[in-house]
CHARMM-style PDB file with segment names, atoms N, HN, CA, C and O in Angstrom:
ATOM      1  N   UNK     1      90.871  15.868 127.875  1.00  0.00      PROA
ATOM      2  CA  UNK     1      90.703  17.210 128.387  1.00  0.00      PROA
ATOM      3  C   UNK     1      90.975  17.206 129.877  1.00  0.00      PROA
ATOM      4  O   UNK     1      90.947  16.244 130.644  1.00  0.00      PROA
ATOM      5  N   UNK     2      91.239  18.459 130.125  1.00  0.00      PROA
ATOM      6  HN  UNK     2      91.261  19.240 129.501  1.00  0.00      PROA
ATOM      7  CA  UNK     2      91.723  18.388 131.941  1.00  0.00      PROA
ATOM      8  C   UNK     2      91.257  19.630 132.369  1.00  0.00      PROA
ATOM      9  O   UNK     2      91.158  20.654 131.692  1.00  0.00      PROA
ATOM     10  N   UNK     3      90.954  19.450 133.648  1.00  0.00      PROA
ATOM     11  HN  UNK     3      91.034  18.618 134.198  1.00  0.00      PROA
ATOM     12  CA  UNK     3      90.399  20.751 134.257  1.00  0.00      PROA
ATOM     13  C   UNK     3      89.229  22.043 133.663  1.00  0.00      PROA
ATOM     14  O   UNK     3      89.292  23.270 133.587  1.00  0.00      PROA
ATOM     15  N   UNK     4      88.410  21.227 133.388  1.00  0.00      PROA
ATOM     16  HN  UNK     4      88.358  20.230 133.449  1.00  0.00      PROA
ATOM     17  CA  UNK     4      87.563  22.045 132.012  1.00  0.00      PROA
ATOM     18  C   UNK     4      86.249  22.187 133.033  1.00  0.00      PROA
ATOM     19  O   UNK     4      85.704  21.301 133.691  1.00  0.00      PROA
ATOM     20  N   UNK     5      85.919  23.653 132.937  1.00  0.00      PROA
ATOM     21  HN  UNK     5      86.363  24.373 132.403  1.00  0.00      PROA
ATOM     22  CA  UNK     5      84.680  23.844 133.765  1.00  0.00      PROA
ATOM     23  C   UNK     5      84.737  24.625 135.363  1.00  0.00      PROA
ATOM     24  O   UNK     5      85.797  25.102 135.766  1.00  0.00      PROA
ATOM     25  N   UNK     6      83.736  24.669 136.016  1.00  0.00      PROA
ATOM     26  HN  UNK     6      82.874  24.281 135.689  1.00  0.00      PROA
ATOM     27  CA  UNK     6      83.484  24.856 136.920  1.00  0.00      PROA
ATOM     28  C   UNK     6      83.686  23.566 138.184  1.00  0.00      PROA
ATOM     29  O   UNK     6      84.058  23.667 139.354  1.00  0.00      PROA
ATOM     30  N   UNK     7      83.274  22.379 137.384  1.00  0.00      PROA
ATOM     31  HN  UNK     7      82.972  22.297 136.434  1.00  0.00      PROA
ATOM     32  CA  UNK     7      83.535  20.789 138.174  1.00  0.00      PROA
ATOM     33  C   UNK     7      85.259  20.527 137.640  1.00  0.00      PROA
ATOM     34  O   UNK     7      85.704  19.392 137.809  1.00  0.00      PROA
ATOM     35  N   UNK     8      86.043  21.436 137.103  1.00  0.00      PROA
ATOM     36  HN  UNK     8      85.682  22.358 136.966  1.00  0.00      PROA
ATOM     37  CA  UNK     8      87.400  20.257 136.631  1.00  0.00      PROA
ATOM     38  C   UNK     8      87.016  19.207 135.881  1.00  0.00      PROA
ATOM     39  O   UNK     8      87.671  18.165 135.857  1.00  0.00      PROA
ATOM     40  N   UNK     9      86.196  19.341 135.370  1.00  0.00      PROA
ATOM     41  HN  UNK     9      85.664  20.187 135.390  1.00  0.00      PROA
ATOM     42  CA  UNK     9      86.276  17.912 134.714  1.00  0.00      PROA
ATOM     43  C   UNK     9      87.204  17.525 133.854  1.00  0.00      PROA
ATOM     44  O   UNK     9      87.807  18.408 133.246  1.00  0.00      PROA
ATOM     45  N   UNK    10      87.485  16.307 133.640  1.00  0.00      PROA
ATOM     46  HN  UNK    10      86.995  15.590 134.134  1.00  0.00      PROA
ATOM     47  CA  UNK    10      89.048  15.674 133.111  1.00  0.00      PROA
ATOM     48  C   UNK    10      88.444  14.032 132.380  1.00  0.00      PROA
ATOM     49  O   UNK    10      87.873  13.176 133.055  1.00  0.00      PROA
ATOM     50  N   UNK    11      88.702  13.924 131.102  1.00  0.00      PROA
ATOM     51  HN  UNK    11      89.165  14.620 130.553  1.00  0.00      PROA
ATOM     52  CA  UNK    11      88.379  12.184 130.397  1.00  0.00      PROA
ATOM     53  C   UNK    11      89.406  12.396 129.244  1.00  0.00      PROA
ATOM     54  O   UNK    11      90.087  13.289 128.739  1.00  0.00      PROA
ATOM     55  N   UNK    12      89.068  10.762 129.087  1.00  0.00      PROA
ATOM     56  HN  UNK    12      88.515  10.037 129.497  1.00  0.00      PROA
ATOM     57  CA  UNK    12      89.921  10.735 127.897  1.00  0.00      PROA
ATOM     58  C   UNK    12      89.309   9.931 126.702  1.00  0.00      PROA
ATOM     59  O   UNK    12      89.005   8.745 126.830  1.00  0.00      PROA
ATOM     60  N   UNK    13      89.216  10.314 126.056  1.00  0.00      PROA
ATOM     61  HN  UNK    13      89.463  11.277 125.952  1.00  0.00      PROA
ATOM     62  CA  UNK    13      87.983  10.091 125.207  1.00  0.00      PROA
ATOM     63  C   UNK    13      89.183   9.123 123.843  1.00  0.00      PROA
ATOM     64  O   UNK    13      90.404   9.282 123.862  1.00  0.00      PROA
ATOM     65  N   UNK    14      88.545   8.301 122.923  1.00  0.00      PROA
ATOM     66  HN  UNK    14      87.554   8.171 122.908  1.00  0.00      PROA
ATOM     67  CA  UNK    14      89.046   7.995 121.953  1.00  0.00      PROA
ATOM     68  C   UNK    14      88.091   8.063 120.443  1.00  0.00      PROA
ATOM     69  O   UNK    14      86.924   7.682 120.347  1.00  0.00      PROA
ATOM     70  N   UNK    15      88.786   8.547 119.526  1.00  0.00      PROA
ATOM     71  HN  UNK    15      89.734   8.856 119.605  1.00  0.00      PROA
ATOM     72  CA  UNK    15      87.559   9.456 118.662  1.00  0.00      PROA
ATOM     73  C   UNK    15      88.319   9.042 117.153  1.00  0.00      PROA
ATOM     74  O   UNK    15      89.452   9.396 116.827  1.00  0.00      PROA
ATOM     75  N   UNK    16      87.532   8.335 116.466  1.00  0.00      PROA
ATOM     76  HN  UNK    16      86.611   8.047 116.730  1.00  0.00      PROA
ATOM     77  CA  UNK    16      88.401   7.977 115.377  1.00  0.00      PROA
ATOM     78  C   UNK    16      88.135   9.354 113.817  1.00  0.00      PROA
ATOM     79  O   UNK    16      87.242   9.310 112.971  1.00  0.00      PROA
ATOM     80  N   UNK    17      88.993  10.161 113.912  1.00  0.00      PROA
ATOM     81  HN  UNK    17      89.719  10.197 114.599  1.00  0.00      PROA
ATOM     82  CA  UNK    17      88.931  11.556 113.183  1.00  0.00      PROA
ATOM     83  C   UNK    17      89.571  11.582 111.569  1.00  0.00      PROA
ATOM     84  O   UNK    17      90.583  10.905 111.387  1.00  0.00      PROA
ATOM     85  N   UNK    18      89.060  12.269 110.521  1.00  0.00      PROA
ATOM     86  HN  UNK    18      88.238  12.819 110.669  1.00  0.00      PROA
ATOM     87  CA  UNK    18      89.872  11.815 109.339  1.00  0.00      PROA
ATOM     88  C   UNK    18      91.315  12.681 109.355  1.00  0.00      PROA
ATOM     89  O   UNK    18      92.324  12.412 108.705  1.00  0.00      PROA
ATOM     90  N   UNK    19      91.114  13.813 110.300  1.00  0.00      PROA
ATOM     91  HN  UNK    19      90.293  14.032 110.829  1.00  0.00      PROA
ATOM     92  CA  UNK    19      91.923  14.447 110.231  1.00  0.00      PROA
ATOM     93  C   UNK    19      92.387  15.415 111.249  1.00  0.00      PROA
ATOM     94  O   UNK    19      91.704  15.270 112.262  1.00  0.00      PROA
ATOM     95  N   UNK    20      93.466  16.546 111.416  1.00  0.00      PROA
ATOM     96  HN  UNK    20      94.021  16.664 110.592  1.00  0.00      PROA
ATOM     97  CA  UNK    20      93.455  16.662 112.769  1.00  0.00      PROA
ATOM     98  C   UNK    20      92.428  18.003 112.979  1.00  0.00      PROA
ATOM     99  O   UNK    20      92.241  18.270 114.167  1.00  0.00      PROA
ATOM    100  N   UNK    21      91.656  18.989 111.891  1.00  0.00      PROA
ATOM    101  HN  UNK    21      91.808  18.773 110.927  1.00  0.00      PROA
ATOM    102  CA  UNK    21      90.800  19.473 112.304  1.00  0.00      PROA
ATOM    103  C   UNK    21      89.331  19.029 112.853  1.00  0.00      PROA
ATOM    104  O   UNK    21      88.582  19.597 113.648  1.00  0.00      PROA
ATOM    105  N   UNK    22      89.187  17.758 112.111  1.00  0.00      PROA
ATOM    106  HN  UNK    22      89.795  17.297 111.465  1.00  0.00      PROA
ATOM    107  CA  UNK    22      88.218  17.356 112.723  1.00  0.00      PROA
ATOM    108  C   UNK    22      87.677  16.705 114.401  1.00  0.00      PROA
ATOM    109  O   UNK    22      86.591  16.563 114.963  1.00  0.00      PROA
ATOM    110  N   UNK    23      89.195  16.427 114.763  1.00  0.00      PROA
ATOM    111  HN  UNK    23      90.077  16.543 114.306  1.00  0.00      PROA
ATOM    112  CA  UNK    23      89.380  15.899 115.964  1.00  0.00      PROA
ATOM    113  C   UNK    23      89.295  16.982 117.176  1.00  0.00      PROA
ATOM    114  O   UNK    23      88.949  16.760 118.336  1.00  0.00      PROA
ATOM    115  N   UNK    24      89.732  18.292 116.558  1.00  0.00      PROA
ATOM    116  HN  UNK    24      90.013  18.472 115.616  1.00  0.00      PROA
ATOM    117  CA  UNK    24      89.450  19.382 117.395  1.00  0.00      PROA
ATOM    118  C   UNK    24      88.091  19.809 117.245  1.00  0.00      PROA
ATOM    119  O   UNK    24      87.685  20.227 118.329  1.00  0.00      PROA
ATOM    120  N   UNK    25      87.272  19.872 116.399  1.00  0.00      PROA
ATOM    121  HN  UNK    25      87.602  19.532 115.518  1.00  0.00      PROA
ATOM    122  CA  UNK    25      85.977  19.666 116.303  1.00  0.00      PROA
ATOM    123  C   UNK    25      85.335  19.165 117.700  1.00  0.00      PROA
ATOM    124  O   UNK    25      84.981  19.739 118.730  1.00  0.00      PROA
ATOM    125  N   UNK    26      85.350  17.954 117.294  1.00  0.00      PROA
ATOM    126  HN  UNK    26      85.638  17.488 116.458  1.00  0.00      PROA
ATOM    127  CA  UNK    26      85.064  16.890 118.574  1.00  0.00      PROA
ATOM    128  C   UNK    26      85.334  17.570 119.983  1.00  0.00      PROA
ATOM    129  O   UNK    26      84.403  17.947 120.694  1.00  0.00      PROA
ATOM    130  N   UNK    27      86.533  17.688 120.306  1.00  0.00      PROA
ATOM    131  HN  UNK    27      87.290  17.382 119.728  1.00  0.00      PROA
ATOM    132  CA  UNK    27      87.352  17.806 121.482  1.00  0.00      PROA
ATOM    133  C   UNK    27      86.431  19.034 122.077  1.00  0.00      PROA
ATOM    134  O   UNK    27      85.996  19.110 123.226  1.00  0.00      PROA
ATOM    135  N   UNK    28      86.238  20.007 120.970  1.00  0.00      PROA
ATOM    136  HN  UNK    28      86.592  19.945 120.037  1.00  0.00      PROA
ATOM    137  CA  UNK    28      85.674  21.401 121.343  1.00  0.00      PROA
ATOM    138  C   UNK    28      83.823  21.097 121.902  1.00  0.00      PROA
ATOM    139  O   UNK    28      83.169  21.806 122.667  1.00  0.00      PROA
ATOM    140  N   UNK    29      83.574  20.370 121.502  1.00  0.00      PROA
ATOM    141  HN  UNK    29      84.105  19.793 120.882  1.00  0.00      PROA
ATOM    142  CA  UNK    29      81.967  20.037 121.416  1.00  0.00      PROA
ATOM    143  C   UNK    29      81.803  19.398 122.771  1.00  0.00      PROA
ATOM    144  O   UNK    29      80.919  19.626 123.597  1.00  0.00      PROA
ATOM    145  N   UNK    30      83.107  18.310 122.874  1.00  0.00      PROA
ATOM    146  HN  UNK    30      83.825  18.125 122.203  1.00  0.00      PROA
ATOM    147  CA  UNK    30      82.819  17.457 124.810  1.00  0.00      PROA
ATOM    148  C   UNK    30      83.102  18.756 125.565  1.00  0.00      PROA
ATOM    149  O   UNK    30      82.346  18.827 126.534  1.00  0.00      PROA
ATOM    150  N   UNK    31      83.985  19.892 125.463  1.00  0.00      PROA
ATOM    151  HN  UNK    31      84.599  19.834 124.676  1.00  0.00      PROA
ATOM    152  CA  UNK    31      84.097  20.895 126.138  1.00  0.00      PROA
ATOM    153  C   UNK    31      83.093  21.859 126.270  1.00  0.00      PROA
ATOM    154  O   UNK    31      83.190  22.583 127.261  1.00  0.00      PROA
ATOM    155  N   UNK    32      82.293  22.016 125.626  1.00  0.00      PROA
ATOM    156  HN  UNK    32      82.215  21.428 124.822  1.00  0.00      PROA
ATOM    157  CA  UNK    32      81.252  22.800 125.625  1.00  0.00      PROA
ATOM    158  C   UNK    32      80.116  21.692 126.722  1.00  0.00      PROA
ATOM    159  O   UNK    32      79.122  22.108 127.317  1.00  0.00      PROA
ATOM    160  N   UNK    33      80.533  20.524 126.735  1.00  0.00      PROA
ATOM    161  HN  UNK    33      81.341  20.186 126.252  1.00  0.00      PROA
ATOM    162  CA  UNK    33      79.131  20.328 127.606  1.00  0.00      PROA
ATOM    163  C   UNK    33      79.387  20.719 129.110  1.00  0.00      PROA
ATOM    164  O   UNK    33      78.550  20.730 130.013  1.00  0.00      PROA
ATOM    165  N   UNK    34      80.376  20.954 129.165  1.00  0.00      PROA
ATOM    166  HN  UNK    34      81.056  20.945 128.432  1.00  0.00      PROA
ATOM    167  CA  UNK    34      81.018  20.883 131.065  1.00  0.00      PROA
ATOM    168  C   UNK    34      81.159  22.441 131.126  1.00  0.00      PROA
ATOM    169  O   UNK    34      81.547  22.955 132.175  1.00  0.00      PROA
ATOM    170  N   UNK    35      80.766  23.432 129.716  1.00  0.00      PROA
ATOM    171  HN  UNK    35      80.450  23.014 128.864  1.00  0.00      PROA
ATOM    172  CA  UNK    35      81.363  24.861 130.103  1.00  0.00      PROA
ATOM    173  C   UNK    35      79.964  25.482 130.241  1.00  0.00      PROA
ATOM    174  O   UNK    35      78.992  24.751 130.051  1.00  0.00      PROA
ATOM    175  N   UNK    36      79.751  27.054 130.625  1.00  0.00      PROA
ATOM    176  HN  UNK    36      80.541  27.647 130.779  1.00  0.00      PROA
ATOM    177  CA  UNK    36      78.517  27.824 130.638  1.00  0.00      PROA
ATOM    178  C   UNK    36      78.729  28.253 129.908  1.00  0.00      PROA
ATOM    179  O   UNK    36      79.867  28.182 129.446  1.00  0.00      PROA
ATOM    180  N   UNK    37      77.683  29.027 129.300  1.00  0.00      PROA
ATOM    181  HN  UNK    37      76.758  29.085 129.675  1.00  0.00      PROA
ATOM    182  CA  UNK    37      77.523  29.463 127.758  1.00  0.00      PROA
ATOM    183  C   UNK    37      78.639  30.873 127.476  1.00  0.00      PROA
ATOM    184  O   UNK    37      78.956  31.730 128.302  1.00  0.00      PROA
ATOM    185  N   UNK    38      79.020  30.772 126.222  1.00  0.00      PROA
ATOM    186  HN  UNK    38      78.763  30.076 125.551  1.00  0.00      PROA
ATOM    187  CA  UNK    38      79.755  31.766 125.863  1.00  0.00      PROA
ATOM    188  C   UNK    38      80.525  31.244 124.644  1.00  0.00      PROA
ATOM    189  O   UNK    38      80.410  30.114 124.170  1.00  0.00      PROA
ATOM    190  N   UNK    39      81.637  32.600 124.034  1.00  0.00      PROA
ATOM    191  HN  UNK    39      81.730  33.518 124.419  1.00  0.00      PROA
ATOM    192  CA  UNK    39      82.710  32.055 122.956  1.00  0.00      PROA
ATOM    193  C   UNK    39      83.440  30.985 123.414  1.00  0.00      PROA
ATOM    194  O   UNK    39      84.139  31.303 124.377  1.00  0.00      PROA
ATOM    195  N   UNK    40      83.542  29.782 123.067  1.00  0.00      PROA
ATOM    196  HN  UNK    40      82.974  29.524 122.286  1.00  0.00      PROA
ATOM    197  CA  UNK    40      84.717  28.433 123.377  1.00  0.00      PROA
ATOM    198  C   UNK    40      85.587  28.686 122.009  1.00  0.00      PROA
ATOM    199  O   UNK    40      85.150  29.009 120.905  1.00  0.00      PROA
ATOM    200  N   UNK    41      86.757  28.479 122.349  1.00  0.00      PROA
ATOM    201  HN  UNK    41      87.112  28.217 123.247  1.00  0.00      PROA
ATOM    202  CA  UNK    41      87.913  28.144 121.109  1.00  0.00      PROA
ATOM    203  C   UNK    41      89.207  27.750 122.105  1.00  0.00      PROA
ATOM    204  O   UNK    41      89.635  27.987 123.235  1.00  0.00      PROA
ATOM    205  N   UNK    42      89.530  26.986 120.903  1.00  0.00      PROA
ATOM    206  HN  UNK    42      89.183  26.793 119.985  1.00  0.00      PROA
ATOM    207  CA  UNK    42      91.651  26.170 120.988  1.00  0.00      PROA
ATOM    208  C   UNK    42      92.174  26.772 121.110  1.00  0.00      PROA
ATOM    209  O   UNK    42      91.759  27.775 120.530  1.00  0.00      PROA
ATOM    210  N   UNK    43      93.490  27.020 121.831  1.00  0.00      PROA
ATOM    211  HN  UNK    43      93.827  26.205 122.302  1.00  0.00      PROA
ATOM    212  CA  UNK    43      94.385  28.163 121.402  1.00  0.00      PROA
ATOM    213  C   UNK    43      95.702  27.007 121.483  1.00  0.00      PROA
ATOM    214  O   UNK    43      95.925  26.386 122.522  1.00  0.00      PROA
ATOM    215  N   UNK    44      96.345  26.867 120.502  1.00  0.00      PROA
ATOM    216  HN  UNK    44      96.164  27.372 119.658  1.00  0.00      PROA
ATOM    217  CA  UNK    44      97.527  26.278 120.246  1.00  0.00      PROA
ATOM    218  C   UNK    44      98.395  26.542 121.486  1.00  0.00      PROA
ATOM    219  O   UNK    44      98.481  27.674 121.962  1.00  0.00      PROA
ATOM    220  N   UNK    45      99.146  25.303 122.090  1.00  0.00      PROA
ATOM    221  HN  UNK    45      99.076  24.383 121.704  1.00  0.00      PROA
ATOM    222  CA  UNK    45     100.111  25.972 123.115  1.00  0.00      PROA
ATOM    223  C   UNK    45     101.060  25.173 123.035  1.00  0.00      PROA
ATOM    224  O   UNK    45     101.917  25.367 123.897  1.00  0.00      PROA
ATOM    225  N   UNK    46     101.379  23.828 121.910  1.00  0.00      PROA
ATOM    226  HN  UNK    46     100.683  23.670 121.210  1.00  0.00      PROA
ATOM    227  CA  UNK    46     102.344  22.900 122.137  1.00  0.00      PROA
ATOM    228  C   UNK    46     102.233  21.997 120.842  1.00  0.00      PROA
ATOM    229  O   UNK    46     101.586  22.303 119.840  1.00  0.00      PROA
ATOM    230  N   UNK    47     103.012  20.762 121.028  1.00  0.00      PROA
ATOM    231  HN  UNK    47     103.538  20.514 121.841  1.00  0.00      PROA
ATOM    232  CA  UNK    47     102.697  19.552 120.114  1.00  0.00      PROA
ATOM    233  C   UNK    47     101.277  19.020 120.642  1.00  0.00      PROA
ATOM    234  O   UNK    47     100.942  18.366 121.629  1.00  0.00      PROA
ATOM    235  N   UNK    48     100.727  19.470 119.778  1.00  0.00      PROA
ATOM    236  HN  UNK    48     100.999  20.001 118.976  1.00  0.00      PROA
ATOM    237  CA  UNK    48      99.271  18.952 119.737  1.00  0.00      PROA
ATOM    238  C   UNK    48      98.437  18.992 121.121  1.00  0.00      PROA
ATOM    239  O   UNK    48      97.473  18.287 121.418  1.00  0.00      PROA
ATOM    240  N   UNK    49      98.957  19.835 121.763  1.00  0.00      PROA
ATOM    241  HN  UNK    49      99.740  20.408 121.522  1.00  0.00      PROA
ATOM    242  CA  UNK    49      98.331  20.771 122.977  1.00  0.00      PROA
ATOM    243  C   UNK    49      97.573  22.207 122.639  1.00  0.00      PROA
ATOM    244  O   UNK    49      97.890  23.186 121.964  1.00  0.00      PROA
ATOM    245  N   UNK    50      96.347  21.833 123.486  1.00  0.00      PROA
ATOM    246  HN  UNK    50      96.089  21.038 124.035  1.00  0.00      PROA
ATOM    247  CA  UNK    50      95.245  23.065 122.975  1.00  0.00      PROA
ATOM    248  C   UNK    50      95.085  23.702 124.695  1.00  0.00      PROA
ATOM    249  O   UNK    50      95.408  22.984 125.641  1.00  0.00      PROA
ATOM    250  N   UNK    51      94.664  24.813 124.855  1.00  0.00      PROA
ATOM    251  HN  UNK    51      94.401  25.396 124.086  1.00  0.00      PROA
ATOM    252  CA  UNK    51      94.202  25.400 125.906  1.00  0.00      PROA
ATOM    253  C   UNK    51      92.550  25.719 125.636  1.00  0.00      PROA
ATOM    254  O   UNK    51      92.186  26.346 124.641  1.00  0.00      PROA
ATOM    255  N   UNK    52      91.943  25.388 126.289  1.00  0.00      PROA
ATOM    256  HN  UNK    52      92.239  24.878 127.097  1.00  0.00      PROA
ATOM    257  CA  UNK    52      90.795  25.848 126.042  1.00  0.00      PROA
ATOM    258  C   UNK    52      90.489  27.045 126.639  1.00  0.00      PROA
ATOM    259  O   UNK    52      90.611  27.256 127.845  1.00  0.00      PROA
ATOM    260  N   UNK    53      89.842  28.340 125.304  1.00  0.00      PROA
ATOM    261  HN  UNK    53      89.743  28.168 124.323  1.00  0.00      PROA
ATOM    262  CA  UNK    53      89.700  29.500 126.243  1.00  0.00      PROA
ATOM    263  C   UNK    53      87.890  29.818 126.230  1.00  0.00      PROA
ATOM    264  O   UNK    53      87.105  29.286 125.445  1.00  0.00      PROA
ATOM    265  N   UNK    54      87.581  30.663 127.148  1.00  0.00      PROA
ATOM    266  HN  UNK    54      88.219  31.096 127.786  1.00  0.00      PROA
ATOM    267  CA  UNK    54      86.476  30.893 127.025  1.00  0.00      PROA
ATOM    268  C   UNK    54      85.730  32.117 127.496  1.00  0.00      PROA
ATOM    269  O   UNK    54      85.281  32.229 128.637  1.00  0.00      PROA
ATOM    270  N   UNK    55      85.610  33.166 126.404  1.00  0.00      PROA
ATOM    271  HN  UNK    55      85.974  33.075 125.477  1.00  0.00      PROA
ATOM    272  CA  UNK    55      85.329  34.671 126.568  1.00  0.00      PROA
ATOM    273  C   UNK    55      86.930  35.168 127.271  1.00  0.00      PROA
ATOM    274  O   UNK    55      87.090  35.856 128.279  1.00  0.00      PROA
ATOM    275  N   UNK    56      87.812  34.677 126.535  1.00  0.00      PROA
ATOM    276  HN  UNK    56      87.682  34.118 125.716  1.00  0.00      PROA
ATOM    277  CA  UNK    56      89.376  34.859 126.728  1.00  0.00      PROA
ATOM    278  C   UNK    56      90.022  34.965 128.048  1.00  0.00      PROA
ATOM    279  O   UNK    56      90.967  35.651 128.438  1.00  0.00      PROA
ATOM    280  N   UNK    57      89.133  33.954 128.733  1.00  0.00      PROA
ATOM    281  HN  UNK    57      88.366  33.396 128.416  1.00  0.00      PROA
ATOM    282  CA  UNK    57      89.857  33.411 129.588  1.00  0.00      PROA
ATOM    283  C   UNK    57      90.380  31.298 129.652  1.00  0.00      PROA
ATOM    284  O   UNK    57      89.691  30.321 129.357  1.00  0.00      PROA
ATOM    285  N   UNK    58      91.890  31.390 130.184  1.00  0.00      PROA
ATOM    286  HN  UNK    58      92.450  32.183 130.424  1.00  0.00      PROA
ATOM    287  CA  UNK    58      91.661  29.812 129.863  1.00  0.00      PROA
ATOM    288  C   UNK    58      91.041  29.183 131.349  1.00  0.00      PROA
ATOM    289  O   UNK    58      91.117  29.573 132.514  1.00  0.00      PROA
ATOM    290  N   UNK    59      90.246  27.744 130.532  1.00  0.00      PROA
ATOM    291  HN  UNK    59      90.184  27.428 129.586  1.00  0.00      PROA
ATOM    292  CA  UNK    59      89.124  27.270 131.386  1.00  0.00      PROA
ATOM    293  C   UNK    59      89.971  25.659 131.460  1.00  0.00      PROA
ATOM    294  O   UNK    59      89.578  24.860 132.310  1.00  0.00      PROA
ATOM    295  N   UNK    60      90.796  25.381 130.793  1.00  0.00      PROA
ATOM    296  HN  UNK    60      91.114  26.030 130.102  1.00  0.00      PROA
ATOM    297  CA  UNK    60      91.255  24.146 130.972  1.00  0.00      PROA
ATOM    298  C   UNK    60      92.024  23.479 129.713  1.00  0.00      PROA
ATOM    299  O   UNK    60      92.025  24.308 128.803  1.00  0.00      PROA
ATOM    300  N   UNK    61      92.404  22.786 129.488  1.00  0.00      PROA
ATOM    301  HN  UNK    61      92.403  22.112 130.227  1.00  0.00      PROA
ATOM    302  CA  UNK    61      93.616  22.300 128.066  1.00  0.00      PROA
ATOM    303  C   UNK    61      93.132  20.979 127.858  1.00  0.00      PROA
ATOM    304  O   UNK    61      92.506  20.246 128.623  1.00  0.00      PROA
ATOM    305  N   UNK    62      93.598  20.767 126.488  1.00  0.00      PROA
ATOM    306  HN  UNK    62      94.107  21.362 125.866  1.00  0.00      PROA
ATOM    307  CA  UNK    62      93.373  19.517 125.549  1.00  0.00      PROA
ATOM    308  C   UNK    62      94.311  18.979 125.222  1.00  0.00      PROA
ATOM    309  O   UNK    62      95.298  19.655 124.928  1.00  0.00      PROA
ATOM    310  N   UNK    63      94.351  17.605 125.154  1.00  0.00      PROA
ATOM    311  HN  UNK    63      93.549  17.057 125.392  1.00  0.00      PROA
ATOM    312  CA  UNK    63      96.011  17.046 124.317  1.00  0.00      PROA
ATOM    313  C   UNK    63      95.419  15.980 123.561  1.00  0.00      PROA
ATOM    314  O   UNK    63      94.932  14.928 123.975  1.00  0.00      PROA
ATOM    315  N   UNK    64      95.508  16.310 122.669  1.00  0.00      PROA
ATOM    316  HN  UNK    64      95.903  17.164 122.333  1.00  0.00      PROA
ATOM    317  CA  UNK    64      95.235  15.271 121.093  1.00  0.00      PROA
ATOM    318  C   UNK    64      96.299  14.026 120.664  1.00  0.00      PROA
ATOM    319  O   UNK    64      97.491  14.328 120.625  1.00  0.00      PROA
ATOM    320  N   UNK    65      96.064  13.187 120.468  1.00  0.00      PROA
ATOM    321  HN  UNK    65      95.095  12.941 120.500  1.00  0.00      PROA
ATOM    322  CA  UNK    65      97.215  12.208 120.358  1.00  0.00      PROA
ATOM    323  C   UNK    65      96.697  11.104 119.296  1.00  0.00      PROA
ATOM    324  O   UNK    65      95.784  10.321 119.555  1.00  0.00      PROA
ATOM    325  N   UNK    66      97.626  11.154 117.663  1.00  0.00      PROA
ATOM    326  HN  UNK    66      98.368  11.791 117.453  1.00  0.00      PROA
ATOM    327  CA  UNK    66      97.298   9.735 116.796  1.00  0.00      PROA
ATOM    328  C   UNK    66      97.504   8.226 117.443  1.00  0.00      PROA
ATOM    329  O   UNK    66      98.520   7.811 118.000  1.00  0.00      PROA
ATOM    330  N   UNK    67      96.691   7.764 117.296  1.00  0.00      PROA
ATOM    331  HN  UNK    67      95.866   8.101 116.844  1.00  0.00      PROA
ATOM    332  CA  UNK    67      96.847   6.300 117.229  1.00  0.00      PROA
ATOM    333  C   UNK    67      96.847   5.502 116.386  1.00  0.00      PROA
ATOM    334  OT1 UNK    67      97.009   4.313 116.661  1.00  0.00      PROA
TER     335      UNK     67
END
């Protein structure tokens, strides 16, 4: 995740997922700890690039990657 929050916060996490909804699962849940309360959701913007929005604004992006 990159630039997520009020601090920018930015990691890179490694998350062993069965599948690729579940991995956005995840991704969405570390984003919620760095955000203030409200609607969080993905919004598709690429190959396996997410934007994170929040009360429809974007707050920072995700990039998912198999290993």
């Amino acid at each position: 995740m990159k630039n997520v929050g009020p601090g920018k916060a930015c990691s890179t996490m490694a998350v062993e997922a069965q599948n690729l909804v579940e991995a956005k699962t995840y991704a969405l849940r570390e984003c919620r700890k760095h955000l203030p309360a409200g609607q969080v959701y993905l919004e598709a913007r690429g190959h396996y690039t997410y934007s994170i929005v929040l009360d429809m604004d974007e707050v920072g992006t995700v990039e998912l990657a198999r290993l």
